[in-house]
Backbone as CSV, one residue per row, in Angstrom:
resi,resn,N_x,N_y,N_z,CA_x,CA_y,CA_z,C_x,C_y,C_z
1,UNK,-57.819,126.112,166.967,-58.458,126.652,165.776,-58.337,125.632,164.641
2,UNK,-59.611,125.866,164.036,-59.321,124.326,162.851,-58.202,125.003,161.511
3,UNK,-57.889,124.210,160.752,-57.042,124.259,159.724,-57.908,124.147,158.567
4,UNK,-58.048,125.164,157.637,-59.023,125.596,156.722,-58.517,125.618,155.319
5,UNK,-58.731,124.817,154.357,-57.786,124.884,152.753,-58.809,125.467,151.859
6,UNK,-58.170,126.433,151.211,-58.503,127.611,150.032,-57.673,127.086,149.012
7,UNK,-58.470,127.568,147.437,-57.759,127.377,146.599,-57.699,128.832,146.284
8,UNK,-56.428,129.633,145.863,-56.197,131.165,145.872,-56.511,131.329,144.191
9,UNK,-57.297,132.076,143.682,-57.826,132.131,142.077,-57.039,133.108,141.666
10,UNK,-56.045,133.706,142.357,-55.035,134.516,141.832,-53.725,133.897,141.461
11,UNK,-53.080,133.527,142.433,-51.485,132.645,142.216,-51.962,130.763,142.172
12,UNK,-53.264,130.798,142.180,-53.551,129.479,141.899,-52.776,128.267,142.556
13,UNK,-52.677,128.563,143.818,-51.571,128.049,144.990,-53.103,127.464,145.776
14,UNK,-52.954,126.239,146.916,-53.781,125.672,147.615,-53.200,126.034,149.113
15,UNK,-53.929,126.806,149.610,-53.018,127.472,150.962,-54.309,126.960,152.265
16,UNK,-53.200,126.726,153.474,-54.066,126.368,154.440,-54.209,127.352,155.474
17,UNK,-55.456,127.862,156.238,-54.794,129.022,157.039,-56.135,128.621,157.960
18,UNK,-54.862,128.646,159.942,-55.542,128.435,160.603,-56.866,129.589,161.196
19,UNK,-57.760,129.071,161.224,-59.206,130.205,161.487,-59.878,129.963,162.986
20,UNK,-60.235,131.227,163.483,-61.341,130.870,164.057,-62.868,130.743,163.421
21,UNK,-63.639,130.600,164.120,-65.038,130.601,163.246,-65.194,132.028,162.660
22,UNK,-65.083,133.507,163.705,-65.336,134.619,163.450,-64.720,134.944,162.104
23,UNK,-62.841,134.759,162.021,-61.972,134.712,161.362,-62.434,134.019,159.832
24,UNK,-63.299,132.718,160.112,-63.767,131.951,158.779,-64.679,132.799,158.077
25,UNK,-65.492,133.829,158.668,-66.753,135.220,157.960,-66.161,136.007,157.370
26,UNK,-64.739,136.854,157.536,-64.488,137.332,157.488,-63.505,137.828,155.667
27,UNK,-63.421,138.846,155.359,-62.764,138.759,153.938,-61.114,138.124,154.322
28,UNK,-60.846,136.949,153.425,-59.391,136.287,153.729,-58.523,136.601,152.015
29,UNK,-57.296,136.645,152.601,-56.089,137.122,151.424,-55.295,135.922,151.793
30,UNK,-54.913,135.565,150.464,-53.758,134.588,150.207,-52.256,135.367,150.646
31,UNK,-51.824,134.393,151.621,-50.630,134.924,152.477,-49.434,134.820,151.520
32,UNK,-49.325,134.248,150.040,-48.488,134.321,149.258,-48.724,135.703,147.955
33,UNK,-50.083,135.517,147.725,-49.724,136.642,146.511,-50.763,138.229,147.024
34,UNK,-51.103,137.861,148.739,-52.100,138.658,149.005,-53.657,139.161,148.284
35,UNK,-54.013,138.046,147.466,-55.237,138.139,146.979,-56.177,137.828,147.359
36,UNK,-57.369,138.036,147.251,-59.063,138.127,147.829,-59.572,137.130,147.483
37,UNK,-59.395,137.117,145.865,-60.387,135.745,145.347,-59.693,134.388,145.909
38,UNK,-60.405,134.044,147.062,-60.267,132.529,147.474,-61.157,131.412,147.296
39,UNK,-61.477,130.405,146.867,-62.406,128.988,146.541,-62.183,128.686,148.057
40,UNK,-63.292,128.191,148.588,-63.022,127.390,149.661,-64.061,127.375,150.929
41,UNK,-63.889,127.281,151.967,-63.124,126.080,152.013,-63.106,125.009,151.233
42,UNK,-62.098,124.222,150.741,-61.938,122.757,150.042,-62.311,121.616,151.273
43,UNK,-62.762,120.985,150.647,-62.917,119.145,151.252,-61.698,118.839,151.786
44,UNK,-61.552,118.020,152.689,-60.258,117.338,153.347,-59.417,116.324,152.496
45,UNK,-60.302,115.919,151.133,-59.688,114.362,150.103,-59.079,115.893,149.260
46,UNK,-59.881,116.946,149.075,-59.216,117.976,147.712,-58.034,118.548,148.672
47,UNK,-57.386,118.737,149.695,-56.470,119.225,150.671,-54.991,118.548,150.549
48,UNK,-55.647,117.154,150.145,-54.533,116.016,150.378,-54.200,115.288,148.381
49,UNK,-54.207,116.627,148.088,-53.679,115.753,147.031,-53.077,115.919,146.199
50,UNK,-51.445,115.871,147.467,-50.059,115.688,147.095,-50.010,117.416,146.406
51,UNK,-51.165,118.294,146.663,-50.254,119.637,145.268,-48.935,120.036,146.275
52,UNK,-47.939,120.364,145.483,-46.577,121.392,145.858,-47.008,122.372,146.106
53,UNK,-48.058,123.222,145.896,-48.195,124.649,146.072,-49.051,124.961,146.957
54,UNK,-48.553,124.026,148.240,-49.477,124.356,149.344,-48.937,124.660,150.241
55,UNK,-49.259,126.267,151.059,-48.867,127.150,152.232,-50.024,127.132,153.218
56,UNK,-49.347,126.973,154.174,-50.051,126.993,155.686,-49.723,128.199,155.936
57,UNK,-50.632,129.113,156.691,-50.989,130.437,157.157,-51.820,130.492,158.422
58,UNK,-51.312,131.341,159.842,-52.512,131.612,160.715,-52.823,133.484,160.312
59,UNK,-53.811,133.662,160.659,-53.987,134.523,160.732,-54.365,135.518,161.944
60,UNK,-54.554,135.053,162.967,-54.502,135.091,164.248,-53.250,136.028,164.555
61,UNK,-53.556,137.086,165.567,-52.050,137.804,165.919,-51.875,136.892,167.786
62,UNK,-50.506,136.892,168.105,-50.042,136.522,168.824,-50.202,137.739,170.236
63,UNK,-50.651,137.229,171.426,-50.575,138.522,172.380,-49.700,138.159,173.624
């Protein structure tokens, strides 16, 4: 599954969360402050640059 970067317009954190395509349609919540409003996907140069306030997330359940 690719690795997908949001900017969260709530806790204003840059979080990465792995998706499937279906998963990428779908309404996504920031796995830190659980909010809706997400920017994104971001560019791969806006992903990489250096912020601290970046969380990796799958969202995928395990079977």
């Amino acid at each position: 599954m690719p690795l997908y970067t949001f900017l969260c317009n709530t806790c204003e954190k840059e979080v990465s969360l792995f998706l499937s395509l279906k998963e990428l349609r779908r309404n996504k919540a920031c796995p830190e402050c659980r909010g809706s409003d997400l920017t994104g996907p971001l560019e791969n140069e806006a992903s990489r640059s250096g912020n601290d306030n970046q969380v990796a997330c799958s969202l995928s359940k395990k079977s």
